[in-house]
PAMAR-682255 format. One record per residue (C-alpha): residue in three letters; x, y, z. Coordinates in steps of 0.1 Angstrom, whole numbers, plus 5000, padded with zeros to 4 digits. Example, Ala and Ser with C-alpha at 12.3 -4.5 7.8 and 13.67 -1.06 7.14 Angstrom:
BEGIN
Ala512349555078Ser513749895071
END
This chain:
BEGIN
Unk500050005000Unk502850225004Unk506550265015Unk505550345054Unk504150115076Unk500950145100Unk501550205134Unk500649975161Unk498050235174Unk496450315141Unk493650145142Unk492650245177Unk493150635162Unk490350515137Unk487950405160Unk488450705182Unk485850955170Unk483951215184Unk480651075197Unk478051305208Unk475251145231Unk471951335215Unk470051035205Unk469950825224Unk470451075260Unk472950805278Unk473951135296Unk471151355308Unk472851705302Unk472951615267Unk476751695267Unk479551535241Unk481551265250Unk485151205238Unk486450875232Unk489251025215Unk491551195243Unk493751345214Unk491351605206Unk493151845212Unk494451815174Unk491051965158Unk491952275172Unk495252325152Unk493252505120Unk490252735113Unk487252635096Unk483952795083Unk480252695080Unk478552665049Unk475852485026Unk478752255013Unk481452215038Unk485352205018Unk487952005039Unk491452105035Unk494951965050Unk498052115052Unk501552015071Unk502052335095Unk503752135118Unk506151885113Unk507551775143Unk504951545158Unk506451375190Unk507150985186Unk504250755202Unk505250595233Unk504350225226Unk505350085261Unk502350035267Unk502050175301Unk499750465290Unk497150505262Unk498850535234Unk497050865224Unk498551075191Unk500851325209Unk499951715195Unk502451795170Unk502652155174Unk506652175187Unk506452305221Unk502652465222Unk499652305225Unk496152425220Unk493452335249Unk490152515235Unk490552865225Unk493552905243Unk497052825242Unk499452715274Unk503352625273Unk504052255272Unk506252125301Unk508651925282Unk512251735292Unk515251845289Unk515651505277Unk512951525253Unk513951895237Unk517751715232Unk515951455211Unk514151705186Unk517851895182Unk519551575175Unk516551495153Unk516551815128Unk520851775135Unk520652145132Unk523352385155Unk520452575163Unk516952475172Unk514652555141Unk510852545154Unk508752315135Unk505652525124Unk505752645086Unk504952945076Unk504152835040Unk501252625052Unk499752925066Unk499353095034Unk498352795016Unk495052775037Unk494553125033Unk494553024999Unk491852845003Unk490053085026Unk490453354999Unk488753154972Unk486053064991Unk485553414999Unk486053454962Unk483453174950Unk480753304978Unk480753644964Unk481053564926Unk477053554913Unk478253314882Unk479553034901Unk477352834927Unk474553134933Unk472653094962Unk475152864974Unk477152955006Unk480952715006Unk482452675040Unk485652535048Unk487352315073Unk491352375075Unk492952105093Unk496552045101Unk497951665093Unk501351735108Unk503051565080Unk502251225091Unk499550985080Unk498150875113Unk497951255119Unk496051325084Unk493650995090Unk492551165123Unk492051475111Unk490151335073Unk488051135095Unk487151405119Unk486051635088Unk484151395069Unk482251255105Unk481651625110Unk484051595143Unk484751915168Unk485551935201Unk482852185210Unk480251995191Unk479252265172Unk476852165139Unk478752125114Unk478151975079Unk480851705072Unk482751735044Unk482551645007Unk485451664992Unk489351735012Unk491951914991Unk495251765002Unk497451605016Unk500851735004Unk502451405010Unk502351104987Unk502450895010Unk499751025033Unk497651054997Unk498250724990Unk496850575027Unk494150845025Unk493050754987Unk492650374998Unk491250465033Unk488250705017Unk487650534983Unk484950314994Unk483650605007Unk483450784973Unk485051084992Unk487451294963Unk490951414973Unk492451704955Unk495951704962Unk498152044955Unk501651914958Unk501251494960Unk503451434928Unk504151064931Unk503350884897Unk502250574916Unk499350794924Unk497950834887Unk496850444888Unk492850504883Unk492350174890Unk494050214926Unk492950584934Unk489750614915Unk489050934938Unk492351064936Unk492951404916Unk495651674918Unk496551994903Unk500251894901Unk502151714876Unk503351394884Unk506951344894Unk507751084860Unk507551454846Unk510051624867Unk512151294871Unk512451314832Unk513151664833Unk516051604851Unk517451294836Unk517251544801Unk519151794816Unk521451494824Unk521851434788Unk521751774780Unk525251814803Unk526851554801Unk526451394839Unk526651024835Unk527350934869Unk524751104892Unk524151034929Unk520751044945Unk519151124984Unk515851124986Unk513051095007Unk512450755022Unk509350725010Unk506550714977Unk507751064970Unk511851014970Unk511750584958Unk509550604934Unk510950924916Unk514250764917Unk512850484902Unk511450694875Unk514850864870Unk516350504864Unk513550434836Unk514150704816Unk517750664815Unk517650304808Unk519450254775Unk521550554783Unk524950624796Unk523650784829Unk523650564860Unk523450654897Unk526050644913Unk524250584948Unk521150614964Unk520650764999Unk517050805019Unk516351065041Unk513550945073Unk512151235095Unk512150955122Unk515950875119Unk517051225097Unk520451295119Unk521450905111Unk520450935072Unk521751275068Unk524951135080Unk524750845059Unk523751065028Unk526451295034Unk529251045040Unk528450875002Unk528451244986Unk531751315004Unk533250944992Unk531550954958Unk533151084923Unk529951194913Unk529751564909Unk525451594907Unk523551494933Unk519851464924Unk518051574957Unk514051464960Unk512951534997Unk511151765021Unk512952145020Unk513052105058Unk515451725055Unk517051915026Unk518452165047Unk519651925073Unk521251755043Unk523152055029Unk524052205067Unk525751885072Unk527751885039Unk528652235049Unk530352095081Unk531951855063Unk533452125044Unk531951945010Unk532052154982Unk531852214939Unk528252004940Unk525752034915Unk522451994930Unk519651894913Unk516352024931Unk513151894927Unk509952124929Unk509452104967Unk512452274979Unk513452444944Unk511952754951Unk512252694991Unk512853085007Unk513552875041Unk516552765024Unk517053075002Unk517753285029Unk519853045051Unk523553205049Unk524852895058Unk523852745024Unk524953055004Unk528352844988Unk527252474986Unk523852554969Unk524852844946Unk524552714907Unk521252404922Unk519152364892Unk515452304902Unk512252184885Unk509552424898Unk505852404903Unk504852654877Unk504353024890Unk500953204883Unk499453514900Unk496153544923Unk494553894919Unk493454034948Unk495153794969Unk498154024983Unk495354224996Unk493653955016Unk496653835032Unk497354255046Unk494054265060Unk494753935078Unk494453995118Unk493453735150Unk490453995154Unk488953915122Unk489853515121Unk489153475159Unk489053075151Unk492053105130Unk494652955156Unk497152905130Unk496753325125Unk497653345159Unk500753125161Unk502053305130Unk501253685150Unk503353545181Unk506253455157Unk506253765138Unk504754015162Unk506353845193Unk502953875209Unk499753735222Unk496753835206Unk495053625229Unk491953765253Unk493753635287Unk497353695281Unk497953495317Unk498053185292Unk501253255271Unk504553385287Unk504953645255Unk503554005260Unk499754115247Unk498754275219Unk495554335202Unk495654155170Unk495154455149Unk498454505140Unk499054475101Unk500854255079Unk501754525051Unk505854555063Unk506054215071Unk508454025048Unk507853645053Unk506253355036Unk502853475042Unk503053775025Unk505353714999Unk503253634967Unk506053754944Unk506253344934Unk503053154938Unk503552794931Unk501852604957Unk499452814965Unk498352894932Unk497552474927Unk495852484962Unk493352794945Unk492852534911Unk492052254936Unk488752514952Unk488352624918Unk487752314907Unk485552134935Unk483252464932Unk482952384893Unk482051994903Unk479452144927Unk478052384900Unk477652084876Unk476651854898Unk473552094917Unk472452224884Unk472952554888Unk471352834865Unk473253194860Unk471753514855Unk469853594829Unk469053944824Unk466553814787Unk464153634808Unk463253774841Unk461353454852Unk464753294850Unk466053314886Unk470253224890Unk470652954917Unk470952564922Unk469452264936Unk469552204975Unk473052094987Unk471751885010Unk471551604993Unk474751564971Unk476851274977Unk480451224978Unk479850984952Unk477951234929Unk480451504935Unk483351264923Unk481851194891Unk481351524880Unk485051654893Unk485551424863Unk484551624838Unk485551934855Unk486452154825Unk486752584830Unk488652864819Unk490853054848Unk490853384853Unk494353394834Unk492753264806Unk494052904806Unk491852584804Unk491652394830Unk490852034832Unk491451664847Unk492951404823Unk492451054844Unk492851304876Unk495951474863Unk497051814848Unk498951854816Unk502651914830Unk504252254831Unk507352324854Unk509652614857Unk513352554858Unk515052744879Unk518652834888Unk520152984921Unk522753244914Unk524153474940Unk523153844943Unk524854194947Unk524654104986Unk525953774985Unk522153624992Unk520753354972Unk517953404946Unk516353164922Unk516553294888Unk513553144859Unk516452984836Unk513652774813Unk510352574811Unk509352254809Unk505752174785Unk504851854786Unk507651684771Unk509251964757Unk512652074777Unk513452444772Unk516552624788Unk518652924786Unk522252794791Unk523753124788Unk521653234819Unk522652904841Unk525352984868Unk527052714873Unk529152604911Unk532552724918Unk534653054904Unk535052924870Unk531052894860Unk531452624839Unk529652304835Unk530052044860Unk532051734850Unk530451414865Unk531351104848Unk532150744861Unk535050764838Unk536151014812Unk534750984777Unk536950724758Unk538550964729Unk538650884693Unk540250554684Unk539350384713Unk536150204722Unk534350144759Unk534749824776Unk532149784803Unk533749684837Unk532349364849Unk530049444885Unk530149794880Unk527250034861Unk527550104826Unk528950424827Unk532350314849Unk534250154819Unk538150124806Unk538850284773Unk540549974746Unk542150104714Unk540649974685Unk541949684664Unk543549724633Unk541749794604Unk539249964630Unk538150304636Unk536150524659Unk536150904649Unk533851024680Unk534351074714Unk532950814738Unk531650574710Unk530850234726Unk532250034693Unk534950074670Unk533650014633Unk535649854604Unk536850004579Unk536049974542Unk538049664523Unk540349924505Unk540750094531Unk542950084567Unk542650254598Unk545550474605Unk547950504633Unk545850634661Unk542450434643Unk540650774646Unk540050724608Unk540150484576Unk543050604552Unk543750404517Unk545650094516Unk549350074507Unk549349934478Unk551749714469Unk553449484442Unk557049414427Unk557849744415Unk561149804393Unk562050094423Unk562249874450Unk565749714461Unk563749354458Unk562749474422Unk566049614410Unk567849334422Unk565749074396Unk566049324374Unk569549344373Unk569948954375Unk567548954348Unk569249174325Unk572649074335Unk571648734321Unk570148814292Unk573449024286Unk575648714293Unk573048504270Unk574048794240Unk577348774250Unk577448394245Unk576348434209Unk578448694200Unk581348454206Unk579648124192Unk578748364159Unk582648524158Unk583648124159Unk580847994140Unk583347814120Unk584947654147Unk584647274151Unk583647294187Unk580347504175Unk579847304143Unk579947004160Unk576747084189Unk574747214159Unk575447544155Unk571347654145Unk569947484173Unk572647634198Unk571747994182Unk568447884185Unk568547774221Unk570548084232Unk567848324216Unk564848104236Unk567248164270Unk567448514262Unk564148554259Unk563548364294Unk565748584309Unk563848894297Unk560548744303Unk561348794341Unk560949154337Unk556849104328Unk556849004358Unk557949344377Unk555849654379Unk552149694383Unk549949404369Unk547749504344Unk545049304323Unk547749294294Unk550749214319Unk549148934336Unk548848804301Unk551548824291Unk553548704315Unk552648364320Unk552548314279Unk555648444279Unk557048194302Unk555347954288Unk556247974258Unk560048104262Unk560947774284Unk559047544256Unk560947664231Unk563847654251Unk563647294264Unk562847214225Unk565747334214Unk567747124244Unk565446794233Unk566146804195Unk570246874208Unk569946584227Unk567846354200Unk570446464178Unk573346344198Unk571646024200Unk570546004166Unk574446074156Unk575945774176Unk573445564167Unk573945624133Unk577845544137Unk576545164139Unk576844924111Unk573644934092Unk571845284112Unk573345524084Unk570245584074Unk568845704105Unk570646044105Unk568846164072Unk565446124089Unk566646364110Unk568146654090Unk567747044096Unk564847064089Unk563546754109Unk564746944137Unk563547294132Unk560047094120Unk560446954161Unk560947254177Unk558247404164Unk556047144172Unk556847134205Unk556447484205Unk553247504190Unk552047284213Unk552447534241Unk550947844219Unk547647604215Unk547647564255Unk548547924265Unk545948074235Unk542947844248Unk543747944287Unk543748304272Unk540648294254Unk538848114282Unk539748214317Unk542948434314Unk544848564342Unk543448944355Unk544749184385Unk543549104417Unk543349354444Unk544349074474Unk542749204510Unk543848924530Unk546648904530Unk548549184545Unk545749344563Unk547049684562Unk548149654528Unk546149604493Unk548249334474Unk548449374437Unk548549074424Unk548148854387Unk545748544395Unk546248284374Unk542548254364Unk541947884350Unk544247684376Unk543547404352Unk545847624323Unk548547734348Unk548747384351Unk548847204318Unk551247494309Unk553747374336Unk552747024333Unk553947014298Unk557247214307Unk557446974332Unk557346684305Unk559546794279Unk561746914304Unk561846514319Unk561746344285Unk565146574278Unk566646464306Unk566046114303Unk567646114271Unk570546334275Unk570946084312Unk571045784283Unk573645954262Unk575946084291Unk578345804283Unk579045814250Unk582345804236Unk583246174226Unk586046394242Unk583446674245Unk579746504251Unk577046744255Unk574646494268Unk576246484297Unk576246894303Unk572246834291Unk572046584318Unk573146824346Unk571247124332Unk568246934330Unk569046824368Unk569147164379Unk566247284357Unk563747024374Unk565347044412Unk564247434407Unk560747404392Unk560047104416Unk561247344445Unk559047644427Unk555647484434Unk555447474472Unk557447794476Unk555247964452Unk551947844468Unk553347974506Unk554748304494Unk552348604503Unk551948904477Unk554648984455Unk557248754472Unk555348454450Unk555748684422Unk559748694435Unk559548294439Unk558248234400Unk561048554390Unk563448344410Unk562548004393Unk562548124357Unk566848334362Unk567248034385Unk566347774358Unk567847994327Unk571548034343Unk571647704349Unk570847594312Unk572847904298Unk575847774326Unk575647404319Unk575547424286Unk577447694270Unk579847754296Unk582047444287Unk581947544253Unk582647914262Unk585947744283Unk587447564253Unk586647814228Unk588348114246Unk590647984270Unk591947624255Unk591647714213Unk594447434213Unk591547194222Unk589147344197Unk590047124171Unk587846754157Unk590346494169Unk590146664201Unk586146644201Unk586246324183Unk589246174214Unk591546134188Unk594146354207Unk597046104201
END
């Protein structure tokens, strides 16, 4: 039912009610008997007779003494009014403990005694009396209907406010005086006290009108069907403040609030509209009247410990001030307070010097300010004479006047007056209706039961058309609670500032103030209108905000400081969300905003930079001709090819020579033009692939090595073919294998090769490839080979002629000549297929251009050892032993 718990002796205080013996005449003076000893609470108000009797109840006092629950006594409410009591019509000091006084100073924690009776409170109900007045003489609203009121005080407790409900509505008074009971109560200011109430009087169809009982738990129909209010509920100031937590920046926010509907639930409201966010609490503190110099302490010690730099405050002005006084003691400065509309606009706490430097720069949600004409003049021509009932009046003329207006002054211990004296230069809370917030809801809530009334009795207005029309309504005396409820329903009237005015499931459309306390000329504190809230529609002035501390800026509250670019947050396991390390972001990631919770990935050809704050464009890279790698093949390449020229130049200069006629001069030229062109095929294979370079590179090597391992296998055919021939009876083998046989072979074999590389051309050639994966950082440029089926029969068939060759020249390595070239074919071919056997699993591991380097590698590998096996014996003889260059040397003939 609510946060607070029933006392022991609540049920007893509901059963205690006025009974007055005229019935049935148990007492023959016909006098009222009390059964109730705590009557002494009804006189702590003022009231007013009427056709239709308005209850009200307000929190002037707040200090109501704890029940004694030993049991040794009744266990009667105690009065509530600090150290006066009220016996009748007249007041009498109360003989308290020194023990007992020590208590309430330890309980309010204050350094000196603050007295427990509000001054707000008192102008509230003379809100109410001023409307009434209002209503009674206005000929357009309920004519010929007198309202009365009945102004009680519930001490800010609910066993205080059932008392006093119950006494209004059963018609209660301790003089049994007639009195009509009451149809509707405007109040309580508490939640919780609303909350108990709303349950208590709902079967009894009795309406509540609350002015500042902002709890959202309230606006459940289904709960508190009789429940209305002419104040927002607190889900709209809770999500005012957790925008204006967005709006800063404060993700890490601490929290003390009342222990109760008011303070829980709003917190609770707080953490729903931040859920999903980056804002998290950074602890919660309650504050119990009961207990307040324990929780203040508590509170205060976690604002002290706590990194959090705003403190969202949602209690009573009076715990607030207990709350700040202690942090002030504790020397606890640079907060950002976060006020919500029941102390935001508190003059209590405005005018405390003590709270001049911790609470300059508290932002507050305020009950929205509206003027009452004629009001400022009521409240000057207050005086005890006039409101002789009015004991409130009188309190508030001892504390400002520092007299008794009281008829026998023997009953107070302060001087007498008469009660005339004026209110005009007073300066309090009474008079000051500069800022009317509360009071202004507590004139809606009459406005608004007198509107119900007029619906519900019918009531005509004056018609000055029809003079048989007269203005009035249908007898009071028979409306019901229950009748009265249904029409405050459809309450729906224009004020006298022109607004409508209207319950929506027993709430008002939300408008707050926002409000911002900034020091004056004189040091003091004032709150400053910095916005407005409108429903959900958050409107502020930051240039008017001042801020805490000398440098007026924002407020830094954060868990942890907002990960910068290139870094993303890492949620720390057990704590909130907003407490959180800062990782950089993986390569190839970036983040490019402050405090983003992922790092995203960057496009494929693209690479986050050094500090991943952005993507930049891959390296690109390949086996360029300026790179050492590059020049280095190059070199080798065209050092080669340079030798292989060389080479010729001397076989053409001794063309003649026996050495070069005997190894078949035209196939050697032949052969040395094919290894020059392997040699110079290498360079395709350097600089940036291109549709036409891919292609060309593989039929160039392709083709270069077929012709040159043709050449090598007619050679070594022919050297067969000529010993074999040497044998009785194989003469004729020699001219099946002429010249032209042999160039006819070469280019058969060749041709071969041409078919293979044209068809893998045609079909699925080899094309650029941008390779992502393999340097991450880098954008390979790369040939692929396309049909892996063509890279492979070109190879494959490399592979076989190159095999074949050496089979044959490893058959002829033994035959008889001083200078046999099989044998030279035999070790050329040995190298040749050691190198391309070696190529294939080095080429398939290489990454990027270092397969590109592997194949380069293969092909000057493979063509030196040809050029170098084969030509360089023939080289040897012909330049440095010309002696041996002769045909009985070559034939081994020497002798």
């Amino acid at each position: 039912m609510s946060a607070e718990v029933f006392p022991p002796c609540l049920l007893l205080t509901l059963l205690t009610w006025v009974v007055c013996e005229v019935a049935t005449g148990l007492y023959a003076e016909g006098k009222c008997v009390y059964l109730d000893r705590a009557q002494q609470l009804d006189d702590v108000g003022l009231s007013q007779d009427g056709d239709v009797v308005i209850g009200a109840l307000f929190n002037v006092y707040i200090l109501p003494a704890t029940l004694d629950l030993s049991f040794t006594t009744e266990p009667y409410l105690q009065p509530c009014s600090e150290l006066l009591l009220f016996y009748g019509r007249s007041m009498v000091l109360l003989n308290i403990s020194v023990e007992k006084l020590h208590s309430v100073l330890r309980c309010l924690n204050f350094l000196v005694c603050r007295v427990s009776f509000q001054e707000s409170p008192v102008q509230w109900a003379q809100a109410v009396v001023f409307a009434v007045e209002e209503i009674n003489r206005n000929p357009f609203l309920l004519p010929g209907v007198r309202l009365g009121y009945h102004v009680m005080d519930s001490c800010a407790r609910h066993p205080y406010s059932m008392r006093a409900a119950f006494s209004m509505i059963s018609a209660g008074d301790r003089t049994c005086e007639t009195t009509r009971p009451v149809k509707l109560i405007i109040g309580d200011a508490s939640s919780t006290q609303c909350i108990i109430l709303s349950k208590t009087l709902s079967p009894l169809y009795i309406p509540m009108i609350s002015y500042l009982a902002s709890c959202a738990c309230l606006s459940n129909r289904h709960e508190y069907p009789n429940f209305f209010r002419t104040i927002p509920s607190d889900v709209y100031q809770a999500r005012t403040m957790a925008q204006m937590a967005r709006r800063f920046g404060w993700t890490w926010v601490g929290a003390v609030v009342a222990d109760n509907d008011y303070g829980l639930l709003a917190v609770q409201v707080f953490q729903e509209e931040t859920k999903g966010t980056e804002i998290c609490l950074a602890f919660v503190r309650t504050l119990l009247r009961e207990q307040l110099a324990k929780d203040v302490d508590h509170a205060a010690s976690a604002v002290q410990a706590s990194s959090a730099r705003v403190i969202l405050v949602f209690a009573w002005y009076v715990d607030v001030e207990a709350f700040l006084t202690e942090l002030v003691h504790r020397n606890v400065t640079g907060r950002q307070f976060l006020a919500s509309e029941i102390w935001s606009t508190s003059s209590r706490l405005l005018s405390n010097p003590q709270l001049y430097t911790i609470a300059q720069g508290t932002l507050g949600v305020a009950i929205r300010r509206a003027p009452i004409p004629g009001f400022k003049e009521h409240l000057h021509q207050l005086r005890p004479s006039r409101y002789p009932r009015d004991t409130l009046l009188r309190v508030l003329w001892e504390k400002t006047f520092g007299c008794s207006p009281l008829q026998n002054s023997s009953q107070s211990n302060l001087p007498p007056c008469t009660g005339t004296e004026s209110l005009e230069q007073v300066e309090n809370s009474v008079t000051d209706v500069s800022n009317l917030r509360v009071t202004y809801n507590v004139y809606l809530a009459v406005y608004a039961a007198a509107h119900a009334l007029h619906s519900l009795l019918a009531c005509t207005m004056p018609n000055g058309s029809d003079s048989s029309m007269t203005s009035g309504c249908s007898s009071p005396d028979k409306i019901t609670p229950e009748q009265l409820l249904e029409h405050l329903k459809m309450v729906n009237f224009t004020t006298q500032l022109g607004e409508k005015f209207y319950f929506q499931d027993g709430e008002i459309p939300a408008v707050y103030d926002l409000v911002n306390w900034q020091r004056g000329p004189g040091g003091t504190l004032n709150y400053v209108p910095i916005g407005r809230l409108e429903g959900s529609q958050l409107i502020i002035n930051d240039s008017a905000v001042s801020w805490p501390g000398s440098s007026n800026k924002i407020p830094v509250s954060v868990c942890t400081n907002q990960c910068p670019p290139g870094t993303r947050k890492a949620i720390k396991k057990g704590l909130p969300v907003c407490c959180f390390d800062c990782l950089p972001c993986a390569e190839g990631e970036f983040s490019n905003v402050t405090g983003s919770s992922k790092c995203h990935r960057c496009p494929p050809e693209f690479w986050s930079n050094s500090v991943r704050t952005a993507c930049v464009p891959r390296e690109v890279e390949y086996l360029s001709f300026s790179e050492n790698l590059g020049i280095t093949l190059t070199t080798v390449a065209v050092s080669g090819s340079m030798t292989t020229a060389a080479v010729a130049v001397v076989f053409v200069y001794h063309r003649q020579t026996p050495i070069v006629k005997a190894n078949n001069s035209e196939l050697s030229f032949l052969l040395l033009l094919s290894l020059k062109l392997c040699f110079l095929c290498s360079l395709v294979f350097i600089g940036q692939p291109s549709p036409w370079s891919c292609r060309m590179q593989q039929a160039a090597f392709g083709i270069s090595f077929v012709l040159c391992i043709s050449c090598i296998l007619v050679k070594t055919i022919v050297v067969l073919v000529a010993f074999h021939s040497a044998r009785p009876g194989s003469a004729s083998l020699m001219k099946w294998f002429g010249p032209g046989q042999q160039r006819g072979s070469v280019l058969l074999f060749t041709c071969i090769q041409v078919i293979i590389c044209t068809v893998w051309l045609s079909f699925s050639p080899p094309v650029p490839h941008h390779n992502l994966g393999i340097q991450e950082s880098k954008v390979i440029l790369e040939c692929m080979v396309g049909s892996v089926a063509g890279f492979s029969l070109v190879l494959g068939y490399i592979g076989l002629l190159a095999a074949v060759c050496f089979l044959l020249a490893f058959f002829a390595r033994k035959l008889p000549d001083n200078f046999n070239e099989a044998k030279f074919i035999t070790f050329s071919m040995l190298i040749f297929c050691a190198v391309w056997i070696s190529f294939v699993p080095a080429y398939i591991s290489s990454p990027g251009k270092y397969s590109v380097t592997v194949e380069i590698f293969a092909i000057l590998a493979s063509s030196f050892g040809l050029l170098i096996c084969i030509f360089a014996p023939k080289c040897y003889i012909i330049l440095l032993r010309p002696e041996n260059n002769t045909k009985k040397f070559l034939m081994g003939k020497t002798k």
